[in-house]
C-alpha positions in Angstrom: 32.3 -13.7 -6.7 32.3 -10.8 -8.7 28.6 -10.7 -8.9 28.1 -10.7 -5.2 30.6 -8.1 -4.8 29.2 -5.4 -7.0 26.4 -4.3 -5.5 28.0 -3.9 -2.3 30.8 -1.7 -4.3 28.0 0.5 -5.9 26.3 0.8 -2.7 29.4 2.8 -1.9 29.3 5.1 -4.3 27.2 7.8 -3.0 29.8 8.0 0.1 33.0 7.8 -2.1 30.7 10.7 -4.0 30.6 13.0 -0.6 33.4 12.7 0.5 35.1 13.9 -2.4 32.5 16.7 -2.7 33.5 17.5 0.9 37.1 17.7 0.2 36.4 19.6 -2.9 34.5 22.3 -1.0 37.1 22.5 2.0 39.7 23.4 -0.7 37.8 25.9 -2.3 37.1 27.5 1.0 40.9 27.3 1.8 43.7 26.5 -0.7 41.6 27.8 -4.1 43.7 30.9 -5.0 41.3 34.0 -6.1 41.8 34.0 -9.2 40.2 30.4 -9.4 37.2 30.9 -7.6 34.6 31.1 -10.0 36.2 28.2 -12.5 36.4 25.8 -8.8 32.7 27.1 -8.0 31.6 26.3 -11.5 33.8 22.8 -11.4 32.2 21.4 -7.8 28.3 22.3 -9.2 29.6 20.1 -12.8 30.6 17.6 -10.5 27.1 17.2 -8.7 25.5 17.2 -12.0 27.6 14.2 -13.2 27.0 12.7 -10.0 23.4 13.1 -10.6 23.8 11.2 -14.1 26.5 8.6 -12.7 23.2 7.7 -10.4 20.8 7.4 -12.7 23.4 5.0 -15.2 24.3 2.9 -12.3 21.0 2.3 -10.6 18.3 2.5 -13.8 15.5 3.9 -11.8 12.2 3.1 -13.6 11.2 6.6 -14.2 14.8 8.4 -14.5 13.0 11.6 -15.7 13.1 13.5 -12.7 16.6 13.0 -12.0 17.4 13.9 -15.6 15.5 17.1 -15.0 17.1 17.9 -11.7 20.7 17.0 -13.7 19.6 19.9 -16.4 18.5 22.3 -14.2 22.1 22.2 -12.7 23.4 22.7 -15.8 21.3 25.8 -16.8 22.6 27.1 -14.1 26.4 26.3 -14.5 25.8 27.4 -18.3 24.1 30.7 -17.3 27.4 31.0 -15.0 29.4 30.6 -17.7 27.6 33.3 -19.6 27.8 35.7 -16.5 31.5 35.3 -15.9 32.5 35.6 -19.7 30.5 38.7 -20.3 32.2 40.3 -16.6 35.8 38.7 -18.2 35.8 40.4 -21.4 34.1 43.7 -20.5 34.8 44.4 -17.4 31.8 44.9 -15.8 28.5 42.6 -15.0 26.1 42.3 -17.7 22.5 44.3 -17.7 19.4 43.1 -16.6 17.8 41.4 -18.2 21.0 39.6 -20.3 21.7 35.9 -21.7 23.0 34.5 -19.0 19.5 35.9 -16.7 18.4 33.5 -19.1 19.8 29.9 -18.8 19.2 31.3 -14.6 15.0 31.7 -15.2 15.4 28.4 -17.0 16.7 26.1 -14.0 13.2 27.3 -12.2 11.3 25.3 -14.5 13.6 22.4 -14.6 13.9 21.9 -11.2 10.2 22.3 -10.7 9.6 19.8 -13.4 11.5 17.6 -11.6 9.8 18.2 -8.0 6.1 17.8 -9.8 6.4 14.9 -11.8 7.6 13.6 -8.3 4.9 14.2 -6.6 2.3 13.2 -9.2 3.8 9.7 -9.2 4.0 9.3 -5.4 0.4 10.3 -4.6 -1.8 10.2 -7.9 -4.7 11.6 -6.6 -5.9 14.9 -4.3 -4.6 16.0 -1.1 -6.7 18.6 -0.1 -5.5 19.1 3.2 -1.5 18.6 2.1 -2.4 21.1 -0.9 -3.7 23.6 1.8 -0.5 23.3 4.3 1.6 23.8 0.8 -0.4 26.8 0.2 0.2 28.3 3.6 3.8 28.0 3.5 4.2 29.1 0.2 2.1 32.9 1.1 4.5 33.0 4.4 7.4 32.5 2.0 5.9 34.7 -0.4 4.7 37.8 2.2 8.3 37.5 3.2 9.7 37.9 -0.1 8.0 40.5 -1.3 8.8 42.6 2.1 12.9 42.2 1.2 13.6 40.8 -1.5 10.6 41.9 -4.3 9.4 44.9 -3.0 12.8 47.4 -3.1 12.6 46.6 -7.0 9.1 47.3 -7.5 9.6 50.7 -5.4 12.9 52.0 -7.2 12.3 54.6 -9.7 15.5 54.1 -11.2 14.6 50.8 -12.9 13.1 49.9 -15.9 9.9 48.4 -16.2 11.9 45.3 -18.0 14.7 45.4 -15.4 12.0 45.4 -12.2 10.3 42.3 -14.0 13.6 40.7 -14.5 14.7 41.1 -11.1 11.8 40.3 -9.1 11.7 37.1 -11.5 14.4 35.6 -8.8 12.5 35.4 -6.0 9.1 34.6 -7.7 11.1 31.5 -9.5 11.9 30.6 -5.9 8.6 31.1 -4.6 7.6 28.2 -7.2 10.2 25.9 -6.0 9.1 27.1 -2.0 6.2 25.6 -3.2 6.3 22.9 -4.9 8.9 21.4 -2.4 6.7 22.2 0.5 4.0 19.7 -1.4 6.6 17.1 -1.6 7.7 17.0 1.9 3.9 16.6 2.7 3.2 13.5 0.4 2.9 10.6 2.5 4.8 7.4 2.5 8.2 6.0 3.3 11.0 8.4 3.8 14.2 6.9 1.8 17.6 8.4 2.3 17.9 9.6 -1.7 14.5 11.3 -0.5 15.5 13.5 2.4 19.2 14.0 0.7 17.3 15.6 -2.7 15.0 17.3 -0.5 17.7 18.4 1.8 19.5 19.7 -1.2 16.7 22.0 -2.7 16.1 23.6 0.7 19.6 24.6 0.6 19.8 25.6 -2.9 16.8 27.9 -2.0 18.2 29.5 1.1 21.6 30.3 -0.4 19.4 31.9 -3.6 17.6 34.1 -0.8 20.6 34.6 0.9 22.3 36.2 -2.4 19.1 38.2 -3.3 18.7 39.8 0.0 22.9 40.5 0.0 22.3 41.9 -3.4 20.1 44.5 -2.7 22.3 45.4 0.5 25.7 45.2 -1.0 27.0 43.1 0.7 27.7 39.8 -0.9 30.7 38.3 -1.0 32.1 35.6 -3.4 33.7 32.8 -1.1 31.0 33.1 1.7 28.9 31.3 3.7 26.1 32.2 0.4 28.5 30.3 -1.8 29.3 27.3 0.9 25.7 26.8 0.9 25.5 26.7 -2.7 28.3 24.3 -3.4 26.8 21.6 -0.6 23.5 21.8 -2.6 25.4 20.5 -5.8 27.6 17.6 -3.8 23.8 16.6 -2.3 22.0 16.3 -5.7 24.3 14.0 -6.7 24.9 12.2 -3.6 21.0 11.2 -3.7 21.0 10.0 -6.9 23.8 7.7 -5.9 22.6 6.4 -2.6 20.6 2.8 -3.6 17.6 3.8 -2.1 17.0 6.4 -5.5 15.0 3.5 -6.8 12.4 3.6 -4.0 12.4 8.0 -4.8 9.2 8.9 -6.0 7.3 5.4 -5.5 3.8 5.9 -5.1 2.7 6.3 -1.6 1.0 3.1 0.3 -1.0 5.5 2.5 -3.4 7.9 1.1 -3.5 10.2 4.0 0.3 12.5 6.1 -0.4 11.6 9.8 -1.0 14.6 11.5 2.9 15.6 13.5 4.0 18.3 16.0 6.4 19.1 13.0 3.9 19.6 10.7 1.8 21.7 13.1 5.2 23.8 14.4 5.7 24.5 10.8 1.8 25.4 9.8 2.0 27.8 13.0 5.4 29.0 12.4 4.0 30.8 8.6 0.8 31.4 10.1 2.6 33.9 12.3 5.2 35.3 10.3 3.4 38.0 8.8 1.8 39.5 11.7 5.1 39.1 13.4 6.2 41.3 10.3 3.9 43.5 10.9 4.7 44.5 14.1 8.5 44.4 12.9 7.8 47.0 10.2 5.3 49.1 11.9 7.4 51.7 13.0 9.0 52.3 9.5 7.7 50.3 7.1 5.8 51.7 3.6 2.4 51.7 4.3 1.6 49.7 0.8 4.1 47.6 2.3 2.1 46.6 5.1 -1.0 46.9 2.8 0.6 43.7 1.0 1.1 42.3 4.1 -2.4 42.5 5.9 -3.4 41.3 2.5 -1.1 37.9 3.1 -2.5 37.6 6.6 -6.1 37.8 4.9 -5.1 34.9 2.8 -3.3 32.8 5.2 -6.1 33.2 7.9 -8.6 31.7 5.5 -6.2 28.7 4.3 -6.4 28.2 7.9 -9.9 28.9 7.8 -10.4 26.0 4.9 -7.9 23.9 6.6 -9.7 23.7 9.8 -13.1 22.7 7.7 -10.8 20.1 5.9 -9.4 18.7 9.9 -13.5 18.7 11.2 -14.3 16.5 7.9 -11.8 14.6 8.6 -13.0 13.9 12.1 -16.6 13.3 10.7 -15.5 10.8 8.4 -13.2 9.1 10.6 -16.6 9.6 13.8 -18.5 7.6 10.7 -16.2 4.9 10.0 -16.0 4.0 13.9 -19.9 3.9 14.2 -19.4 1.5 11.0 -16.9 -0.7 12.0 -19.1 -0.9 16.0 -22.3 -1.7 13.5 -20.5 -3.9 11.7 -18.6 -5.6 15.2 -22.5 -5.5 16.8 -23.7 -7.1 14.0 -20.9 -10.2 13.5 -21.5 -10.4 17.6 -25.1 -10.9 16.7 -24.2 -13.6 14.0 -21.5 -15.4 16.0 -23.9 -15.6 18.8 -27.1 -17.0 16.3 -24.4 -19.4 14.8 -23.8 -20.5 18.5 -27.4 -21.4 19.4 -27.9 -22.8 16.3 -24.6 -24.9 16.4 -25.6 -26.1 19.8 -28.7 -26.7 18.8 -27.2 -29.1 16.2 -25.4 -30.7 18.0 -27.6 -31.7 20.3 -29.8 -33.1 17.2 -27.1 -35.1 15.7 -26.2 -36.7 18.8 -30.1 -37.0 19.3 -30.2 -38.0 15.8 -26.9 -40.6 16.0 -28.6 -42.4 18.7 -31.7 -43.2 17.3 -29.9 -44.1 13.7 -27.8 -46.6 15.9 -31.1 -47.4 18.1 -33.2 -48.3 15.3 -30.7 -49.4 12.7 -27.3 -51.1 13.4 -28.3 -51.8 17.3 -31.6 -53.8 15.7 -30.2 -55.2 12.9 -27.2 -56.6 15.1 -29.5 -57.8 17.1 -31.5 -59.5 14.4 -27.6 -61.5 13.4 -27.4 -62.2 16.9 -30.7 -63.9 16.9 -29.5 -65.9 13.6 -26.3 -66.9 15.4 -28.0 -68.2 18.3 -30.7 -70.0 15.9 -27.4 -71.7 13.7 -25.9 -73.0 17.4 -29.8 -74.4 18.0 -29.4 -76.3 15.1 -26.0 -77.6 15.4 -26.9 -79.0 18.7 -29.3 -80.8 17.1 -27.6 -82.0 14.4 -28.8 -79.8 11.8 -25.1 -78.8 10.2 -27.0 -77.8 6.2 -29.7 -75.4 8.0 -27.0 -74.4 10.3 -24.4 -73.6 7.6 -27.9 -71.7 5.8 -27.8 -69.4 9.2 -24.3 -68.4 9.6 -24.1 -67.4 5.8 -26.9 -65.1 6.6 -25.5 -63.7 9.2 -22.4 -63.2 7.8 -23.8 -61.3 5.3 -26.1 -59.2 7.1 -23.0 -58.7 9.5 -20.6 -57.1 6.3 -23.9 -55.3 5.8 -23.7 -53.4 8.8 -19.9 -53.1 8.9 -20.1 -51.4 5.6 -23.0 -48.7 7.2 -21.1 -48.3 10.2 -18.3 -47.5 7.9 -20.4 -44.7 6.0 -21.7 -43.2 9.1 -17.7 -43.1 10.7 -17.3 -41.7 7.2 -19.7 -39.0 7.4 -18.2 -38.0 10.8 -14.7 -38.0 9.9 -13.7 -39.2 6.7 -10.7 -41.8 6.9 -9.8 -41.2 3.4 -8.1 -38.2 4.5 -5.9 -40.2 6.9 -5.5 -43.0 4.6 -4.5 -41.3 1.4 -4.6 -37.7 2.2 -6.5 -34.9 1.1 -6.7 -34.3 -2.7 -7.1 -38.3 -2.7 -10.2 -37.5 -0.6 -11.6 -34.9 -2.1 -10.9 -36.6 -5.8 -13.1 -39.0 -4.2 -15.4 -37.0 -3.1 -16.4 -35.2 -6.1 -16.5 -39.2 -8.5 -18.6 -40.2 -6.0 -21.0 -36.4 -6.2 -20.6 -37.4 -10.6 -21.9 -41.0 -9.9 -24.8 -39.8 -7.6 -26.0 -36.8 -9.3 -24.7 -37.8 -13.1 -23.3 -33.9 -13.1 -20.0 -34.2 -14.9 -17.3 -33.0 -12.2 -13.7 -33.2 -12.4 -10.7 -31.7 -10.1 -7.3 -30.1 -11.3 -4.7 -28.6 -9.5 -2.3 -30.5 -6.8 -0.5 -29.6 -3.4 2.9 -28.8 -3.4 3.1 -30.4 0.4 0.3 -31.7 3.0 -1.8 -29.5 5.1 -2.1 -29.5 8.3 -5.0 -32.0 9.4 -7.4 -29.4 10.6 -7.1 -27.2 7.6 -7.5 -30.1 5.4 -10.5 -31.0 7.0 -11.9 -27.2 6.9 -11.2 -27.8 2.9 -13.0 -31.1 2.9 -15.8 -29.9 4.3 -16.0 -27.0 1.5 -16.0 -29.0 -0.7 -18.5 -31.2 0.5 -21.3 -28.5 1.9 -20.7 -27.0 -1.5 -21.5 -30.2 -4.0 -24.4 -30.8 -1.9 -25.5 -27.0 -2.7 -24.9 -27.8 -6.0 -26.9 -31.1 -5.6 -29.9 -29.4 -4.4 -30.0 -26.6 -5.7 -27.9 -25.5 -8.8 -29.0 -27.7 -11.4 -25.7 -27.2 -12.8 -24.1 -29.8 -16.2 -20.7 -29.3 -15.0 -18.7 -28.6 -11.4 -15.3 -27.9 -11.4 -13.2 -28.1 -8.1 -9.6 -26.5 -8.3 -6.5 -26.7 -6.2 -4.1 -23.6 -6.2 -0.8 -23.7 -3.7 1.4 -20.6 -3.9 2.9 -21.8 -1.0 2.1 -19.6 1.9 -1.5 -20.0 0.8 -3.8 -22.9 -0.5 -6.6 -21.8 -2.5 -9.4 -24.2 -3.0 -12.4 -23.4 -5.9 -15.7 -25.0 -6.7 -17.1 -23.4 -9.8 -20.6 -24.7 -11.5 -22.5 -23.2 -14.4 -26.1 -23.7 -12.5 -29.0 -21.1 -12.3 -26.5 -18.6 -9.8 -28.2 -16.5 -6.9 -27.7 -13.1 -5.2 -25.5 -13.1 -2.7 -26.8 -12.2 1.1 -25.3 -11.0 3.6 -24.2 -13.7 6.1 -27.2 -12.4 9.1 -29.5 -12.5 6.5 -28.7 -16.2 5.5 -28.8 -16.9 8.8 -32.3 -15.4 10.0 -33.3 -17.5 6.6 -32.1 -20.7 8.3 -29.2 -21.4 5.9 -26.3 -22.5 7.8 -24.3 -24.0 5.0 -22.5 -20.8 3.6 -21.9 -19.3 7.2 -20.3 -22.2 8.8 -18.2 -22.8 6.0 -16.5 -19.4 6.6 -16.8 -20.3 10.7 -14.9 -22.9 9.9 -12.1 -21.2 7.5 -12.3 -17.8 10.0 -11.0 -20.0 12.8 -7.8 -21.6 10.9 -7.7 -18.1 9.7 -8.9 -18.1 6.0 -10.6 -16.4 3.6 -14.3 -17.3 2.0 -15.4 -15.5 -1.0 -18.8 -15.8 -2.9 -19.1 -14.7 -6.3 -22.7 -15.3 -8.0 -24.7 -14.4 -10.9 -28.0 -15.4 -11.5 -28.5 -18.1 -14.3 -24.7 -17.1 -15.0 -23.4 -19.9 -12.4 -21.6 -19.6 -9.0 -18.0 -19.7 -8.1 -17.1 -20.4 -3.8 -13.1 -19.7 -2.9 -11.9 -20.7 0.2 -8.3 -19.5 1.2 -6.2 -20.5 4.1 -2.7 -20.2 5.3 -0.1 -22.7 5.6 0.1 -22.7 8.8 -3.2 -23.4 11.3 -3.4 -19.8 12.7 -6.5 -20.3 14.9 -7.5 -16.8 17.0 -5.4 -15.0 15.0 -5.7 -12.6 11.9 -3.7 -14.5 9.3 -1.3 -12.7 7.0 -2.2 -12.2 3.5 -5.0 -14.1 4.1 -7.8 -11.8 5.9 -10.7 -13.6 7.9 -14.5 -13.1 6.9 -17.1 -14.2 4.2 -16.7 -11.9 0.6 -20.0 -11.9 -1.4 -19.7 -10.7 -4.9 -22.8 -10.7 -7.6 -25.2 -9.4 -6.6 -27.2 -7.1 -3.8 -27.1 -8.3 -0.1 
């Protein structure tokens, strides 16, 4: 009992872990006297930091590294804090720029952007040009609107230092970093879990109250206990209330998709920093420093050829994706073209076997009963007359020339459909089968593997018939010392191998087999594509050949089966 209950009690974590956070923040906005300000600020960001590492404890994610960072970058924060409120404590005043405490502050940029990169490395491995490109253009928006109020009043003041401007405008460019590696994470594809949109929810905050603080810096008009701070302090509670929400396990999974569907978000937000700096150019043009707008026109430059190389990116895009439809209508053309060949031929077929069947029955059982008739009637002759020895002579023959015709009847019903199969079911048959391919052919062949439960009849017979079109392949043209057939049940799926070490062959393409008039390998995957299954081909020359036939469970005829994929695989060798 207690083991069912426990991960429903940890699943409540992450909202015992905001509410409290919540409370936590109302009371510092309310009931924290002034005095305690900075130590209750300081206490609620510790708090989302052990939250963070609570998370990762409880829920072992299999790479906990990012959250570790995130949990550290927090704290060289809270330490640099620490630094800043002691140095304003015992003096009186607020340190200089650059101090200790500026510090343990530059150090939670590369902490936290640790965190966000090795994110994004595992969830999408390889490139993305075109999310890299969106990234970028966000990121020189952000940027031209940084350096217009927050970056630019340092690097025009006279009154600074060389050190102190570098120090100061290493705030916003340590934000700028963050702007964009965040950006690149909200544009990696795949499946958005709550711990995802919580962190990234989070960071966006922690970002605007940082710009918020800059820009009320430089004006004079920040404020402990303000909205800036509020901002802050629900940053902190969300860090840690991702990294206790369950679904932190499935954060930073690698992506199933390789490419972000295009979205009117995504393209509100690509226009949206496309037009920010002219619309801050026409804000500023009144007033503004003309190397100010310099800058400026320099970021609309920039932005208009990311849009310039993001466009090319969207028109290869389209290329590829016109390609890949004239590809798949070949390829739909061409299985039209083989599905209607298969057709003629198979009527074709038909037509001779029943063609075929009749003159087998005309000219062998029809004649030969005929022939027993004819003995019968002779033995009644001569038991008319009194002959009983010559009589008895006659029905013997008959009788034996009828069990002689029973038995080919039998193989011909057998070669139709097999009664084994009804009799003793299918591995019994196809056990048969192959003893009766060793005894023929004196190829040593054996079978292993079992089913876990019978098929249904027409899959079984699809198998059968595998099996059988591919020991007569073998037969007549392998010249193989071994075959080895294979049973494999998983139990959605049956798997069913016939592997020989015979002189191989290069796989063709199925039209190409059939234009050569072999019908074997192509109806064999007729036959599996309509109970929905799976025929693959894999062939070396003089290195053997190996023929896998899949199928589901279930008989899922007109339909795509699931994890079983229709069609005929060829592997080994050029079509």
């Amino acid at each position: 009992m207690r083991a069912a209950t426990g991960p429903g009690r940890r699943s409540l974590l992450w909202r015992v872990q905001l509410g409290v956070g919540l409370v936590l923040v109302a009371a510092y906005l309310t009931v924290v006297p002034e005095f305690l300000l900075d130590s209750a600020f300081l206490v609620i960001a510790l708090y989302g930091t052990v939250s963070v590492l609570v998370g990762v404890r409880v829920w072992r994610p299999e790479n906990p590294v990012p959250w570790v960072l995130l949990a550290l970058g927090v704290v060289a924060y809270i330490v640099g804090d620490i630094v800043f409120t002691l140095h304003t404590a015992t003096t009186g005043s607020e340190p200089p720029v650059p101090s200790p405490a500026d510090l343990f502050y530059y150090l939670m940029y590369p902490l936290l952007g640790a965190s966000v990169f090795l994110t994004i490395r595992r969830q999408q491995p390889g490139r993305d040009r075109a999310a890299g490109t969106d990234a970028a253009l966000i990121t020189v928006a952000a940027a031209v609107l940084s350096w217009t109020y927050l970056m630019a009043p340092y690097a025009t003041d006279t009154e600074l230092t060389t050190v102190e401007r570098v120090a100061s405008i290493g705030y916003p460019l340590g934000d700028l970093l963050l702007v964009a590696l965040v950006a690149r994470l909200m544009l990696v594809p795949g499946r958005r879990v709550p711990a995802f949109s919580l962190l990234v929810a989070a960071l966006l905050m922690n970002l605007l109250a940082d710009g918020r603080y800059l820009y009320q810096t430089l004006e004079g008009t920040y404020e402990s206990h303000s909205l800036t701070d509020l901002i802050w302090l629900l940053a902190y509670v969300l860090f840690g209330t991702s990294a206790l929400h369950p679904s932190m396990r499935q954060y930073g999974e690698q992506a199933e998709i390789t490419q972000l569907p295009q979205s009117r978000r995504r393209l509100a937000a690509m226009a949206f920093a496309a037009l920010s700096a002219p619309a801050l150019i026409l804000l500023r043009a009144g007033g503004g420093d003309p190397r100010e707008l310099r800058v400026i026109a320099l970021g609309c430059v920039v932005m208009f050829g990311l849009v310039l190389l993001r466009m090319s990116g969207l028109l290869d895009e389209v290329g590829s994706q016109h390609d890949q439809l004239q590809g798949a209508f070949g390829d739909l053309q061409q299985a039209q073209a083989e599905r209607q060949l298969l057709m003629d031929r198979t009527v074709r077929a038909r037509e001779q076997e029943r063609t075929t069947l009749a003159a087998n029955l005309h000219d062998g059982p029809i004649q030969r009963l005929a022939g027993v008739s004819l003995t019968l009637d002779r033995a009644m002759l001569r038991l008319d007359r009194g002959d009983a020895s010559v009589a008895g002579e006659l029905l013997e023959r008959g009788q034996d020339e009828l069990q002689a015709e029973v038995d080919a009847l039998r193989r011909m019903m057998a070669e139709l459909r097999p009664p084994i199969l009804d009799e003793a079911g299918f591995e019994a048959g196809v056990r048969d089968l192959v003893a009766d391919f060793a005894r023929r052919t004196g190829v040593v062949a054996d079978v292993t593997g079992a089913l876990g439960a019978p098929l249904d009849p027409e899959l079984e017979t699809a198998l059968y018939r595998v099996v059988q079109e591919s020991l007569w392949n073998v037969a007549k043209h392998a010249r193989a010392a071994h075959v080895r057939v294979s049973l494999t049940d998983s139990g959605g799926t049956v798997a069913l191998t016939v592997e020989d070490d015979g002189v191989g062959f290069r796989p063709a393409a199925s039209r190409a087999l059939l234009r050569a008039g072999h019908f074997g390998l192509v109806g064999m995957r007729e036959r599996l594509e309509s109970a929905g299954g799976l025929l693959v081909v894999e062939s070396v020359p003089r290195e053997g050949t190996r023929l896998t036939a899949r199928v589901p469970r279930e008989n899922r005829q007109g339909t795509s089966a699931e994890p079983v994929r229709a069609g005929l695989a060829t592997v080994g060798g050029a079509a």
